[in-house]
C-alpha positions as CSV (number, residue, x, y, z in Angstrom):
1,X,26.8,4.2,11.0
2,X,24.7,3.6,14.2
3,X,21.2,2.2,13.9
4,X,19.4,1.9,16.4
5,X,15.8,-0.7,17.5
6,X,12.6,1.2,18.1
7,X,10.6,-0.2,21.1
8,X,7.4,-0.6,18.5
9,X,6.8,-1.5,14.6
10,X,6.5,1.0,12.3
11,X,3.1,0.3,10.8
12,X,3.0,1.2,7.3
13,X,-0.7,1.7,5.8
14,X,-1.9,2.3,2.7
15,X,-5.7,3.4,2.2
16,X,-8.2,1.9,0.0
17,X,-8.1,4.3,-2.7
18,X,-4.5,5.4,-2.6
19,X,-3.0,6.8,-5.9
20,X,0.4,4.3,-6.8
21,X,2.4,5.5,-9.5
22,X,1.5,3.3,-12.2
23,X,5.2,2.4,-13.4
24,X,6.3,1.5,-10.1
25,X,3.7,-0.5,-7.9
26,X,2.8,-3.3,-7.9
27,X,-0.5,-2.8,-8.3
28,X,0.0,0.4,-10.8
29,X,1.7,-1.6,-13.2
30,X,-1.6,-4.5,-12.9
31,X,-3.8,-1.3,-14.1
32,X,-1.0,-0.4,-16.6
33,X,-1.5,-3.9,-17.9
34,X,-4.9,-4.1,-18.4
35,X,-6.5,-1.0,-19.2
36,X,-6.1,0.2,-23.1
37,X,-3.0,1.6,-23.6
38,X,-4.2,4.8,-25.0
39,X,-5.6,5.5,-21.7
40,X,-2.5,5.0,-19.3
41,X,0.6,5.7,-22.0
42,X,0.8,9.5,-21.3
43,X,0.6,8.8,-17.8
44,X,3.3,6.1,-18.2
45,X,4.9,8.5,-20.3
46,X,4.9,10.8,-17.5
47,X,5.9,9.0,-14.6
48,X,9.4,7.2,-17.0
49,X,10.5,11.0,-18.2
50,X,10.4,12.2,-14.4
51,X,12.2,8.8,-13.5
52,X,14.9,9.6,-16.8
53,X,18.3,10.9,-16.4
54,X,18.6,11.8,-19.9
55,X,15.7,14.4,-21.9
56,X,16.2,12.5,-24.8
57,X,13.4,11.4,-26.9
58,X,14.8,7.9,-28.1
59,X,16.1,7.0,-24.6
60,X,12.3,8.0,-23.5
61,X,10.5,5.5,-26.4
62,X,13.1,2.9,-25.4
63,X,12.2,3.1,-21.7
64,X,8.4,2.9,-22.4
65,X,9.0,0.2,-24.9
66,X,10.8,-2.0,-22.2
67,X,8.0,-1.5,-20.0
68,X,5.6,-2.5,-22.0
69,X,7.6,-5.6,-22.6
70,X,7.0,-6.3,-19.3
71,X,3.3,-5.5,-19.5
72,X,3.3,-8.3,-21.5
73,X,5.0,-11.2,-19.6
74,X,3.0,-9.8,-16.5
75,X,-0.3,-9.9,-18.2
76,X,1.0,-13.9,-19.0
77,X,1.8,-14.3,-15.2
78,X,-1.0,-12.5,-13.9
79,X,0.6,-11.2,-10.5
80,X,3.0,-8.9,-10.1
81,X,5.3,-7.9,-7.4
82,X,7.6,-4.8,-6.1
83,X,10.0,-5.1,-3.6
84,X,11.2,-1.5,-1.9
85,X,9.8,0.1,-5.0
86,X,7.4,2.8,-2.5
87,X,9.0,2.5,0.8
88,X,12.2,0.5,2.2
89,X,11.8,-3.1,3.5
90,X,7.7,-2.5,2.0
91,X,6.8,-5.1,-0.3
92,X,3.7,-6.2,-2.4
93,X,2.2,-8.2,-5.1
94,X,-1.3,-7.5,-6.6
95,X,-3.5,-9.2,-9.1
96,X,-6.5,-7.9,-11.8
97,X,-10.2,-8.3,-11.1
98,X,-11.8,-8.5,-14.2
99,X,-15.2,-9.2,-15.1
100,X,-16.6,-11.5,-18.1
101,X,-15.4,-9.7,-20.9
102,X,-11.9,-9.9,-18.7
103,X,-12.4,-6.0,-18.7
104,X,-10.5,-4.3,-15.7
105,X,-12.7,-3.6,-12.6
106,X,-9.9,-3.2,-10.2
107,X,-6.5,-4.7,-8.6
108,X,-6.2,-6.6,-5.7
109,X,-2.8,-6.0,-4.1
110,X,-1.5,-6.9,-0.6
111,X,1.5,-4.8,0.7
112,X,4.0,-5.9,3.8
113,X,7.0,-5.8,5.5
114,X,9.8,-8.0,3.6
115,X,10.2,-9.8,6.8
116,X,6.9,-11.1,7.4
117,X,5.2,-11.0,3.7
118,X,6.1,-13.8,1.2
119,X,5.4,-11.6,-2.4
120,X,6.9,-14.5,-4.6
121,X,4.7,-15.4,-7.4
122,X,4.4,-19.6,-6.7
123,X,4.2,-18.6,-2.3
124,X,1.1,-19.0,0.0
125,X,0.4,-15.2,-0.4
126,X,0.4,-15.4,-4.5
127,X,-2.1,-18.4,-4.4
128,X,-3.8,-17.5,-1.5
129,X,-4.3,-14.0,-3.8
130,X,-5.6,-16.4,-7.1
131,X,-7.5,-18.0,-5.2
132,X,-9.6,-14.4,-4.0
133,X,-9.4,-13.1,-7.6
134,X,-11.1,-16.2,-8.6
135,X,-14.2,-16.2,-6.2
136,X,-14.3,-12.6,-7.2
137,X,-15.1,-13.6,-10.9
138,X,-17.1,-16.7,-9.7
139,X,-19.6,-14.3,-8.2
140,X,-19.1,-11.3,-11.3
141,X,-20.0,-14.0,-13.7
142,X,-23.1,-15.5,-11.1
């Protein structure tokens, strides 16, 4: 195989208001997270039967039921993060807003190339990201 350099970057972009599939972004699985479950599971449902190599409907409750295992130890962390999940060498990691009642307003999520975007959850990107999320609420709250 022969790969060869382009003279420029590719420039990947992502506009506010983009729809990520919820099971695999980043910031998808954030709204999976903390929005009622009644409202996202047929969507989740959804997206994991597409993602499925088997129609069955115990391998499909097992598959949701794992994710929502990780809902759980993301809503403890906070942050979550996706590396190659949209687009190859594209990374991100993306955080809640949530208002007073710690109600979902929307996500926060910064997306880069591998190379130049640190998207581990103790880096300078992941507290630099706290960090926005908490002014955010700071000014919610007044």
């Amino acid at each position: 195989m022969n790969v060869e350099e382009g003279l420029s970057p590719v420039v990947a972009v992502m506009k506010i208001g983009t729809a990520l599939p919820l099971v695999t972004s980043a910031a998808g699985r954030v709204f999976a997270a903390w929005m009622p479950w009644p409202v996202v599971e047929p969507f989740v449902h959804a997206e994991i039967a597409r993602t499925l190599e088997s129609t069955s409907p115990a391998d499909l409750t097992a598959a949701v039921g794992e994710f929502q295992t990780s809902l759980a130890l993301l809503r403890e962390r906070g942050l979550e993060n996706r590396f190659d999940s949209l687009l190859p060498n594209i990374s991100a990691i993306a955080a809640p807003f949530t208002d007073w009642r710690m109600q979902l307003v929307g996500v926060l999520a910064i997306i880069g190339h591998n190379d130049m975007l640190d998207v581990s959850f103790d880096g300078e990107v992941a507290q630099a990201l706290h960090a926005a999320i908490k002014q955010f609420q700071l000014a919610v709250q007044g």
